[in-house]
C-alpha positions as CSV (number, residue, x, y, z in Angstrom):
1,X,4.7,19.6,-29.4
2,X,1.7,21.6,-28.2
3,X,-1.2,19.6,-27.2
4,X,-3.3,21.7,-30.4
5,X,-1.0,20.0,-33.0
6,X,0.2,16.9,-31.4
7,X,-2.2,13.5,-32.1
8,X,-3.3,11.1,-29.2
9,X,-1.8,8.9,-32.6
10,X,1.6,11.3,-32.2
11,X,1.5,10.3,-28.2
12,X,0.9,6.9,-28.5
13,X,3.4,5.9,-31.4
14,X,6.1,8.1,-28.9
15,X,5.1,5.9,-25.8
16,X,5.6,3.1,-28.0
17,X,8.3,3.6,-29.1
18,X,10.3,4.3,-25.9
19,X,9.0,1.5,-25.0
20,X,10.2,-1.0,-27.3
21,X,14.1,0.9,-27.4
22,X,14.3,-0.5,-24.1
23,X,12.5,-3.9,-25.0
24,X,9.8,-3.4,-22.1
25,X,6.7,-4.9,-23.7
26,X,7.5,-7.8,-22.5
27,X,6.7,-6.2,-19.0
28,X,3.9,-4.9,-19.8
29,X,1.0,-6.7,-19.1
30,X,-2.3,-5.2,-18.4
31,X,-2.2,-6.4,-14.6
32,X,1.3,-4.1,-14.5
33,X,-0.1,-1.5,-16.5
34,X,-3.0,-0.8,-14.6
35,X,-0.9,-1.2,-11.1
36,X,1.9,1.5,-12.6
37,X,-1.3,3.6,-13.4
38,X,-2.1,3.2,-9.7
39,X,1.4,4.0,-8.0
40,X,1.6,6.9,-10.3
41,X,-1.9,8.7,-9.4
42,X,-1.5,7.9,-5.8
43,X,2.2,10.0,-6.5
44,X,0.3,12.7,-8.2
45,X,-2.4,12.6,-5.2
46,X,0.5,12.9,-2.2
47,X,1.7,16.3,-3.4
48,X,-2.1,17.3,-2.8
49,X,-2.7,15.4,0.7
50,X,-3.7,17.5,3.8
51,X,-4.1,20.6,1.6
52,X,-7.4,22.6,1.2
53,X,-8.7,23.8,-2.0
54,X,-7.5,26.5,-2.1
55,X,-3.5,25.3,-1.3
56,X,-3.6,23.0,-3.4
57,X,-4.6,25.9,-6.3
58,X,-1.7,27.4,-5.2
59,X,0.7,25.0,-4.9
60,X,0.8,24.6,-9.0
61,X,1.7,27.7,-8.8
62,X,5.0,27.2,-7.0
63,X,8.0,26.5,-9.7
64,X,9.3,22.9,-8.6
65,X,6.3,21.7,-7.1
66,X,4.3,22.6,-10.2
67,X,7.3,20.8,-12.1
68,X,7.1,17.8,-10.3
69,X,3.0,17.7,-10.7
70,X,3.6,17.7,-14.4
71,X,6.2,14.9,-14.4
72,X,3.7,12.5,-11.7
73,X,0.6,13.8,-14.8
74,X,2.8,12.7,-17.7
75,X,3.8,9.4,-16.0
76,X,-0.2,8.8,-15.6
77,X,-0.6,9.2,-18.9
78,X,2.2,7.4,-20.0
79,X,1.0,4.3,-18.8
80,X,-2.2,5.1,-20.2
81,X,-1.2,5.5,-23.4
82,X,0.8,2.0,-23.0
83,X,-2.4,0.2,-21.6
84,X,-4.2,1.1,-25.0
85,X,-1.5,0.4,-26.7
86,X,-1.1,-3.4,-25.0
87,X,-4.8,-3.5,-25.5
88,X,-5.5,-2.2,-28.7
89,X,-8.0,0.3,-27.7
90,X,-8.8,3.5,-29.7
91,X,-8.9,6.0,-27.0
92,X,-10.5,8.5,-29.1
93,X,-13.7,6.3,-29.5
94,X,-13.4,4.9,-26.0
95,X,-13.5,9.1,-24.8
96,X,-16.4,9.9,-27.0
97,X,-18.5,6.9,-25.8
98,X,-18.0,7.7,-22.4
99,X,-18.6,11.2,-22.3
100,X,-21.8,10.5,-23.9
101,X,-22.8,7.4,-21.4
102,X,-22.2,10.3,-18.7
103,X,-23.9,13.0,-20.7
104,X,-27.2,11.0,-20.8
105,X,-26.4,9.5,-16.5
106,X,-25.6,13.5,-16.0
107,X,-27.5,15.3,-17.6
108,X,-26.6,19.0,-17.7
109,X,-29.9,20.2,-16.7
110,X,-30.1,18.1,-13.5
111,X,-26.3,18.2,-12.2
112,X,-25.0,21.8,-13.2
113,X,-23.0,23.2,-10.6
114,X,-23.8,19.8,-8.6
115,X,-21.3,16.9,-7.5
């Protein structure tokens, strides 16, 4: 399921789904959905720790490290996905509206090529 034919719908009906196989809703609360978020980013973030820019380019690069970088992304955005799910929140909309708060707080003109 590439990501040009597969449906933030698609991902979050497969999340939920998993999810309720193993009768985990019950477990997920916002409060533990936004901690697993947490723990999972901060895994994702210690394959990158004490690396410069330019390792940690290459380090994606590297078969089971780049592996295991996609698993710690997916698990990210697993939880995600479940958070909008246990909250009802179209992440579509929520996206869109964002970008454009930042769009008019950054504008390109001012901040391109700027942090």
């Amino acid at each position: 399921m590439p990501d040009d034919q597969t449906t933030i719908a698609d991902l979050r009906a497969q999340v939920e789904a998993f999810v309720a196989e193993r009768d985990w809703a019950q477990f997920h609360s916002p409060k533990n959905l936004s901690m697993a978020i947490a723990i999972e980013a901060a895994e994702l973030m210690e394959h990158f720790q004490w690396l410069t820019v330019e390792e940690s380019r290459r380090l994606v690069e590297e078969g089971a490290t780049c592996g295991q970088v996609v698993d710690e992304l997916a698990d990210v955005l697993i939880y995600c996905l479940s958070l909008a799910n246990a909250l009802g929140v179209d992440l579509s909309e929520a996206i869109v509206r964002k970008l454009a708060h930042n769009a008019r707080k950054y504008p390109a003109d001012e901040y391109r090529g700027r942090f």
